[in-house]
C-alpha atoms as one frame of an Amber mdcrd trajectory, in Angstrom:
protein
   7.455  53.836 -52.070   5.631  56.986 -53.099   4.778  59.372 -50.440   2.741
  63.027 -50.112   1.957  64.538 -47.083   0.470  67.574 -46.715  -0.513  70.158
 -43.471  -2.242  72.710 -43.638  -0.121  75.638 -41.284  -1.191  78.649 -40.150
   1.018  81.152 -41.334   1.473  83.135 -44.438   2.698  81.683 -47.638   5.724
  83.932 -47.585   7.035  83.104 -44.089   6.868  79.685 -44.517   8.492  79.734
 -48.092  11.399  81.590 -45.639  11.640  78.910 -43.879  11.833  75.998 -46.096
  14.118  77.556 -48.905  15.169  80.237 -47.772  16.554  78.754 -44.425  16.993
  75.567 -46.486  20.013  74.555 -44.863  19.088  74.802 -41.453  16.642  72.141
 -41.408  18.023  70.278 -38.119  16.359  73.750 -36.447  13.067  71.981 -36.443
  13.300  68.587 -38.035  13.319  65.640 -35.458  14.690  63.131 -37.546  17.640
  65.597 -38.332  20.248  66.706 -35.821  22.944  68.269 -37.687  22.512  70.197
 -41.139  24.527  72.357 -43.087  24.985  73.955 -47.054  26.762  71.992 -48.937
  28.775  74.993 -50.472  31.091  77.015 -49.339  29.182  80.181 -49.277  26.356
  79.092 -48.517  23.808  78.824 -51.094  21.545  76.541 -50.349  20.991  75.680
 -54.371  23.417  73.054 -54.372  22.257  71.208 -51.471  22.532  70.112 -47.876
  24.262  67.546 -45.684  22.112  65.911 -42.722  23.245  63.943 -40.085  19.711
  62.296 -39.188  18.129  58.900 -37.880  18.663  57.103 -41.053  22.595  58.081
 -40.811  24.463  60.729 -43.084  22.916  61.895 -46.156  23.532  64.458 -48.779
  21.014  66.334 -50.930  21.488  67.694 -54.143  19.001  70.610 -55.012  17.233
  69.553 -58.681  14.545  72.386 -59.114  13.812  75.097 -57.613  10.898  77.522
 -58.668  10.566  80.689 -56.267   7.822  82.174 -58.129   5.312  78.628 -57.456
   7.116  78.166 -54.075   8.474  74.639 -54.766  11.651  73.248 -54.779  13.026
  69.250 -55.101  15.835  67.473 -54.171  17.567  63.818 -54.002  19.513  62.415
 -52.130  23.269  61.284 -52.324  24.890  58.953 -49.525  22.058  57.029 -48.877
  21.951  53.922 -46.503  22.196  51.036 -48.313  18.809  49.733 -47.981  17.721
  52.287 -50.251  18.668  52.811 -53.978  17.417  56.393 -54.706  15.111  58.661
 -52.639  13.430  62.179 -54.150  11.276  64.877 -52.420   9.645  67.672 -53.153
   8.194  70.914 -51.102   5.249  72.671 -51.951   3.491  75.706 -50.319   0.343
  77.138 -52.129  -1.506  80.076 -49.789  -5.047  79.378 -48.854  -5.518  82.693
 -47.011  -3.816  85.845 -46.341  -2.547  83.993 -43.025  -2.950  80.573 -44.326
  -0.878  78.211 -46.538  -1.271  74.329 -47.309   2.695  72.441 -47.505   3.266
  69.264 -49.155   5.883  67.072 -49.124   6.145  64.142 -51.878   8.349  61.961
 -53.280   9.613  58.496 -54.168  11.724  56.378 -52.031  13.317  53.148 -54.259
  14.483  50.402 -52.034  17.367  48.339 -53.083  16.123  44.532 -53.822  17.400
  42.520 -51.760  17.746  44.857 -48.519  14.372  46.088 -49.572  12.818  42.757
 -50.086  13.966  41.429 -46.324  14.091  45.123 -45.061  11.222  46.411 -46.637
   8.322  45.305 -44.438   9.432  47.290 -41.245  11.118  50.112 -42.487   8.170
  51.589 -45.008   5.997  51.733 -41.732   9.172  53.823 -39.874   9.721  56.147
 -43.318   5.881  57.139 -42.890   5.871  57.978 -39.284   9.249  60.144 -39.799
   7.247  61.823 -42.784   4.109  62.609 -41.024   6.526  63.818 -37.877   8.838
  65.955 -40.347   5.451  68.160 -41.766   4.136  67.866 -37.626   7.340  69.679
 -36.864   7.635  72.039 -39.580   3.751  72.892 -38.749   4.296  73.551 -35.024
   7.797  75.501 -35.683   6.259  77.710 -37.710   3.075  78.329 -36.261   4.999
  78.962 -32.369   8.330  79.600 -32.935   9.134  76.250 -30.885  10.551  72.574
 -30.969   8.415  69.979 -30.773   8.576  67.288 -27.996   9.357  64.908 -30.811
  12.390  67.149 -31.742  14.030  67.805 -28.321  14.184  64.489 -27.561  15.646
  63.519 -30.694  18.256  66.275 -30.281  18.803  64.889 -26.894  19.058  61.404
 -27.838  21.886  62.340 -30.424  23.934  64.648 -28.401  23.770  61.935 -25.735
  25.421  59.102 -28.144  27.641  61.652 -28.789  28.569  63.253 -26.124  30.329
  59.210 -25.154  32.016  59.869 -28.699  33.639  62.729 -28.057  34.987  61.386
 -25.066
């Protein structure tokens, strides 16, 4: 499954460049299909990845490229549920104005065969809506500083089933 989504955000290139690399690790700040993010290293540096705890489960990314000059930066993914075989995704912000920037997320998502084959059918519908919502949230974090309905709820959901876990 090949994917690109793109949203056009009103903010300048350089903020939201911050945002995505810079605070690269702190994705579960606005993301609602991620609750729980951190660096992978040590210190820190968010060039060799991130871990998520998110909707799909626990996943890993490993940081492939990163160019700060052209404001893009990939990843894939390590840990992945077992429907899925390999996932990649790229970020890219290109300014359209001196307050204006287009973002675009795009990758490839391979399902495994056989949970793909019997899986497939309901969860490609499911990876698009979570898509679409990831660039809504990023748009409307950016632009006002705030969650999105879609992302409080999410964060409630999870600290609800956890909350019984902890217990």
């Amino acid at each position: 499954m090949n994917f690109k989504v793109i949203r056009e955000v009103n903010a300048p290139a350089s903020k939201v460049w911050e945002a995505l690399w810079g605070q690269y690790h702190n994705v579960c700040d606005w993301a609602s299909t991620v609750n729980v993010s951190g660096a992978r290293a040590k210190n820190g540096n968010p060039k060799s990845g991130r871990t998520c705890t998110s909707t799909w489960g626990e996943i890993s990314e490993i940081v492939d490229t990163i160019n700060e000059k052209e404001m893009t930066f990939s990843y894939y993914a390590d840990g992945l549920p077992s429907i899925m075989k390999s996932a990649k995704n790229s970020w890219t912000v290109t300014q359209t104005s001196k307050q204006t920037c287009e973002v675009m997320m795009s990758g490839e998502i391979v399902f495994a065969p056989i949970p793909g084959f019997l899986m497939g059918w309901m969860m490609k519908p499911k990876m698009r809506k979570d898509l679409n919502q990831t660039l809504d949230d990023f748009k409307y974090y950016i632009e006002t500083g705030k969650q999105t309905e879609a992302k409080i709820k999410s964060d409630q959901k999870f600290n609800k089933k956890n909350q019984f876990k902890a217990a």
